[in-house]
N, C-alpha and C positions, 0 to 999 in steps of 0.2 A: 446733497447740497453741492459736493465740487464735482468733479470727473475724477479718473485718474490720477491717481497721482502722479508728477512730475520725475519727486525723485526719493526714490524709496531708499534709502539710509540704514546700512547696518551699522554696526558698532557705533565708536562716539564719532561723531563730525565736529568740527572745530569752526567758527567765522569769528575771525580776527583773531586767532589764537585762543579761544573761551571757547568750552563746551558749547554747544548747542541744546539743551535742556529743556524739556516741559514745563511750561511755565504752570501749569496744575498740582502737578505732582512729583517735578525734578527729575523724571528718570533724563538717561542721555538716549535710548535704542529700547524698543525702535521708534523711530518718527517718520515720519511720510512730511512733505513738504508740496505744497499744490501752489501753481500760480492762481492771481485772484480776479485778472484782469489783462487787457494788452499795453495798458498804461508799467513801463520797467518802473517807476519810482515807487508804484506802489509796493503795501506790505505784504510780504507772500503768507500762506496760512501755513501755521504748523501743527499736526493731529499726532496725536502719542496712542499707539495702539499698546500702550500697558492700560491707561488710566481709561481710556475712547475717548478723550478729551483733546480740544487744540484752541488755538488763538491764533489771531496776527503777531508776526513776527517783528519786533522791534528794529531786529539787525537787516534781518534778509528779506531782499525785494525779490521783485519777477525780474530784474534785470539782472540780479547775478544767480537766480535760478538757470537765466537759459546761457549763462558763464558758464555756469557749472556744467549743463548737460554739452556747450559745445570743447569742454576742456577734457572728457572723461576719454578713459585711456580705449576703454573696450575690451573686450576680451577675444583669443584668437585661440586659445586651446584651454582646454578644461582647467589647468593649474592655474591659469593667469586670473587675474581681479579686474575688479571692475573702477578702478578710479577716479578720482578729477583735484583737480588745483586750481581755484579760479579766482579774477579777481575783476572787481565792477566799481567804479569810481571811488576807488581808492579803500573798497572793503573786500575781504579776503576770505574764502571758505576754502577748508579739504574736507574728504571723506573720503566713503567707499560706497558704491552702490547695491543694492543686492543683485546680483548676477541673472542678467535674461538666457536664456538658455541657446548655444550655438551648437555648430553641423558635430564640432569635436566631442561634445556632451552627448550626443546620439552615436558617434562611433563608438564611444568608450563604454556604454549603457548596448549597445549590441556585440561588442568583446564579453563582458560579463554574461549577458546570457549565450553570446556561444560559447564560452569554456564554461558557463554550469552545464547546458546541455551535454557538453562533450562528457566533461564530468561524470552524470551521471547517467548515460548512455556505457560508460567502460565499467560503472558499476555493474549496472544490470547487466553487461555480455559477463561480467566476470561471476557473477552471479549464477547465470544460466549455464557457464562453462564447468562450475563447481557441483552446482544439481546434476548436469550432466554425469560428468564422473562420479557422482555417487548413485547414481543410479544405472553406471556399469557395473560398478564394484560390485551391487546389491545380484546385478541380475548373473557375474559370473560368478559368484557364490550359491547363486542358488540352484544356476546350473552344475556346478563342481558338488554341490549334495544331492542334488539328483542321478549323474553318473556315480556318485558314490553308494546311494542306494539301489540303484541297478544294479550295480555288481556287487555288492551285498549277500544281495535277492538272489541272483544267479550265481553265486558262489553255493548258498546253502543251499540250492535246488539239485547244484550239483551232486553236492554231499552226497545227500540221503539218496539221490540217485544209486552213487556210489555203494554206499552201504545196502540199500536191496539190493543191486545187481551181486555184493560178496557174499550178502546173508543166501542168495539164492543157491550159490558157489557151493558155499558150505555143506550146506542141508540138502543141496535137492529139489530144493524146492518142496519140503518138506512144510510140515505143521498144520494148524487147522486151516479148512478151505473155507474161505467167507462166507458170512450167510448170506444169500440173496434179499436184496431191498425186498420186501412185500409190497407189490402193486394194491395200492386203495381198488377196495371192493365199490362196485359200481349201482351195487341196489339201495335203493334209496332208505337211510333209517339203519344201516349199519353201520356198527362202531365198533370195532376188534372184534369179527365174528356174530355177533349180537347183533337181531334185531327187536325194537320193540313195537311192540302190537298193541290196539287199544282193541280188547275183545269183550264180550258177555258170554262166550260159549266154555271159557275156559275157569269164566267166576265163581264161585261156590253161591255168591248170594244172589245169580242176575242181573248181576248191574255191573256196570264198564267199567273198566279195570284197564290198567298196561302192565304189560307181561313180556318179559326177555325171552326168546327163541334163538336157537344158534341157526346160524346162515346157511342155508342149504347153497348158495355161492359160492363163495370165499372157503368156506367150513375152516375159521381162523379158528374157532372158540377149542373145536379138536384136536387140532395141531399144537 
């Protein structure tokens, strides 16, 4: 039904010294205030955004509506308010307006996000500088047990090094001489000397049989 509203009203607003109230439902805030007309005598409309209700206004015309908006202080940096003092043929409003949004509100709304970004941009380097260092810690330590078992390793190699070269001192080189590996025999079906045969010439009843034979190769089974 209206446009815009005029003049968007926080807290209480006062004309002639008396709240400004809904006449619905009595709250004082918020109200919105719409001109109804270009005629100033007329009544201006007042809409209560508790109740969604409004009515023509008794007190307040469109003539000290556009009092009011050409009396308002304005704002020029984020802290400041938004005011007015007005007054139209001998009837009087103040208030406070709800605040339209200036250049100082977007300075101050881009300081916050650059000191959060900075913020937590120092986090995550400080972050990454602490993984860091724990993952030298990790890696000279595991180098320092590494060298540690190296030399270990080659410490005890030495030993028994040691120890044969004295045992050999000793003795001579004395004691029993080692037995030589046995080379795997290469005929197929031999297993330690043993081979097995699937024969009839060697069965008692004619009929096929397996039979162990010692390895005419190898000859391990003699040995």
């Amino acid at each position: 039904m209206f446009h815009d509203p005029d003049l968007k009203l926080i807290g209480t607003a006062y004309a002639n010294g008396q709240p400004i109230t809904c006449t619905h439902c009595g709250d004082t805030t918020p109200l919105h205030i719409h001109k109804t007309s270009r005629f100033e005598t007329w009544p201006a409309f007042v809409s209560c955004l508790a109740c969604g209700k409004g009515d023509d206004s008794a007190v307040i015309t469109n003539g000290l509506v556009d009092a009011a908006l050409a009396a308002r202080t304005g704002r020029h940096k984020t802290a400041d308010r938004d005011t007015f003092a007005a007054e139209w043929r001998g009837i009087t409003m103040t208030g406070e307006l709800d605040p339209e949004i200036i250049t100082d509100d977007l300075v101050q709304v881009a300081q916050v996000y650059r000191d959060t970004a900075r913020s937590e941009a120092s986090q995550w380097w400080s972050g990454k500088k602490k993984a860091g260092k724990t993952r030298a810690r990790a890696a000279v330590k595991s180098a320092t047990g590494k060298a540690a078992g190296a030399a270990t390793g080659a410490a005890s190699t030495a030993k028994a090094k040691a120890l044969a070269a004295a045992w050999k001192i000793r003795t001579g080189d004395a004691g029993p001489a080692p037995k030589p590996r046995a080379r795997r025999c290469t005929v197929a079906g031999c297993r330690r000397g043993m081979v097995t045969l699937t024969t009839r010439v060697h069965s008692p009843t004619g009929r096929t049989r397996k039979i162990k034979v010692p390895c005419a190769v190898c000859q391990r089974a003699s040995t």
